[in-house]
C-alpha positions as CSV (number, residue, x, y, z in Angstrom):
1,X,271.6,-84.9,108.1
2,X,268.0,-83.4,107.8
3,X,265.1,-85.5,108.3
4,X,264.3,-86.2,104.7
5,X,260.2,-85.8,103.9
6,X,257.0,-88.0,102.9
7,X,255.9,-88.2,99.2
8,X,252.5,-88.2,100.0
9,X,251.5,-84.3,99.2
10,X,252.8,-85.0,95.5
11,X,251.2,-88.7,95.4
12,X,247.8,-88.1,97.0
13,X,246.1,-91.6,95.6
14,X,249.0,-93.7,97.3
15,X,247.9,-95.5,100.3
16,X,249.5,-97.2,103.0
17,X,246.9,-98.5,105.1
18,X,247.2,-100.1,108.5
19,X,244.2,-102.8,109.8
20,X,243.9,-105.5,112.4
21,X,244.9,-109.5,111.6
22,X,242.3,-111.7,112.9
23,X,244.0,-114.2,114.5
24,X,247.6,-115.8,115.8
25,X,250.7,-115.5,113.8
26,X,254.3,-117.1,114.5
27,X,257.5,-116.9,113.1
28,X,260.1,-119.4,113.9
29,X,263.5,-119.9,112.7
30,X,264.9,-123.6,113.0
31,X,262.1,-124.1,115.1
32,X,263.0,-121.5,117.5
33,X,260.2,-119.1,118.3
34,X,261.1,-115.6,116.9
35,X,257.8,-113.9,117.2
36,X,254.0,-115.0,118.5
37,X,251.2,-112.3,118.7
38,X,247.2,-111.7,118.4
39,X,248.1,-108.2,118.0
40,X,249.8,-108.6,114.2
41,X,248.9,-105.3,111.9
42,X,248.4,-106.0,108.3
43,X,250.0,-103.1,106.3
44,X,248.5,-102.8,102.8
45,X,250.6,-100.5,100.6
46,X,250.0,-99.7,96.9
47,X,252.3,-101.4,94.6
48,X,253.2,-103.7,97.6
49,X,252.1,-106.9,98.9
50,X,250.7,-107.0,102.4
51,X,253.4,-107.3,105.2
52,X,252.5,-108.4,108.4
53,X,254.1,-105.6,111.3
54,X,254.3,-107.9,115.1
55,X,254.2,-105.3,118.0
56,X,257.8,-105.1,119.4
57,X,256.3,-106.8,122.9
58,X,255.5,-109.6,121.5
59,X,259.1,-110.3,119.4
60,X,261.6,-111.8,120.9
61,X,264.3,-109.0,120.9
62,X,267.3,-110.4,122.2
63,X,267.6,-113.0,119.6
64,X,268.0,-109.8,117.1
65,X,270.9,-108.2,116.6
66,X,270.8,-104.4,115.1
67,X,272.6,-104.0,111.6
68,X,274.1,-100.8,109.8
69,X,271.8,-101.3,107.0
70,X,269.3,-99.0,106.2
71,X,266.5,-98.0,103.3
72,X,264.1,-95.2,103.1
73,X,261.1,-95.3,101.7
74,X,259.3,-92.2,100.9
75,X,255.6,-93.1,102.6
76,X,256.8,-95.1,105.9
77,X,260.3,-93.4,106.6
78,X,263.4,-94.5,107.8
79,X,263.6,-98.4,107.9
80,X,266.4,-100.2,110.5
81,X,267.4,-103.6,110.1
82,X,267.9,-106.6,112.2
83,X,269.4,-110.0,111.7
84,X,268.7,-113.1,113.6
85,X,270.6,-115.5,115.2
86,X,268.7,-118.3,116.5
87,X,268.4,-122.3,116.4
88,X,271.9,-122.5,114.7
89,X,270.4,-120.2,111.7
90,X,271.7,-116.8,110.5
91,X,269.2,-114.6,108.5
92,X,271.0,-111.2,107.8
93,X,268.8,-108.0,107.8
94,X,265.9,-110.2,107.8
95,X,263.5,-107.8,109.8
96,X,262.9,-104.3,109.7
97,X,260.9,-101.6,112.0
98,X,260.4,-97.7,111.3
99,X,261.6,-96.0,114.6
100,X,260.8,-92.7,113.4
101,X,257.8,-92.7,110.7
102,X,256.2,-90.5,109.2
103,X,253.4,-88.7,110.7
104,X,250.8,-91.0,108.1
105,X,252.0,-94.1,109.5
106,X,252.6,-93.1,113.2
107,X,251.1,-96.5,114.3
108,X,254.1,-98.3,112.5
109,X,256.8,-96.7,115.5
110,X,257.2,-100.0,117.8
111,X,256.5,-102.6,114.9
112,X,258.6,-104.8,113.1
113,X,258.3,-106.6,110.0
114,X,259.7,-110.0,109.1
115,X,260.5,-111.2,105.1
116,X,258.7,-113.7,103.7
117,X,260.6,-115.0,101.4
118,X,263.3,-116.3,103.0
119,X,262.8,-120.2,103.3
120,X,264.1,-120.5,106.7
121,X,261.9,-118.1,108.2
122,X,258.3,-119.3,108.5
123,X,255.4,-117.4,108.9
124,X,252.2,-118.8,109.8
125,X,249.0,-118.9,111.6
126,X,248.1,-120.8,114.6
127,X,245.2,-122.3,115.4
């Protein structure tokens, strides 16, 4: 199947903006460390609320498994999914990463993004 394309030449005021996060973030599931970095990118999307992308170094990988389930979304690309498995706790397709995205959001290619609203994953700053 072709590559499919970005919707940005026919939606030129939609932005999808990649900056820094000042400080330490951590996710945890059942207390179990999922993710910890100083490296977290905020992405800021129109019609979106900010996500939070951890650099793939700094996830712990082998407590995700890769799922079948996919989404596309026409200013990032291609999104995989991964569920974890960790401190007794299931969370199906609960993270997400852009392998391959577009050439706009090139910076996205090893990060992954966690949900926030699921209550057993916890998101937070450290100190």
């Amino acid at each position: 199947m072709p590559k499919r394309k970005s919707l940005y030449h026919k939606c030129p005021d939609y932005q999808v903006s990649l900056e820094p996060h000042r400080g330490r973030v951590r996710v945890t599931l059942a207390g179990q460390i999922i993710a910890d970095s100083e490296r977290v990118v905020v992405v800021n999307e129109t019609k979106h609320d900010p996500a939070l992308y951890f650099p793939r170094e700094d996830v712990r990988m082998d407590l995700l498994d890769g799922t079948d389930h996919q989404t596309f979304c026409p200013f990032k690309g291609e999104a995989a999914y991964f569920s974890i498995r960790a401190g007794g706790k299931f969370e199906q397709n609960a993270v997400w990463t852009y392998p391959d995205p577009f050439d706009e959001v090139a910076a996205l290619r090893d990060y992954v993004s966690f949900y926030q609203d699921r209550p057993e994953l916890k998101q937070e700053r450290v100190v």
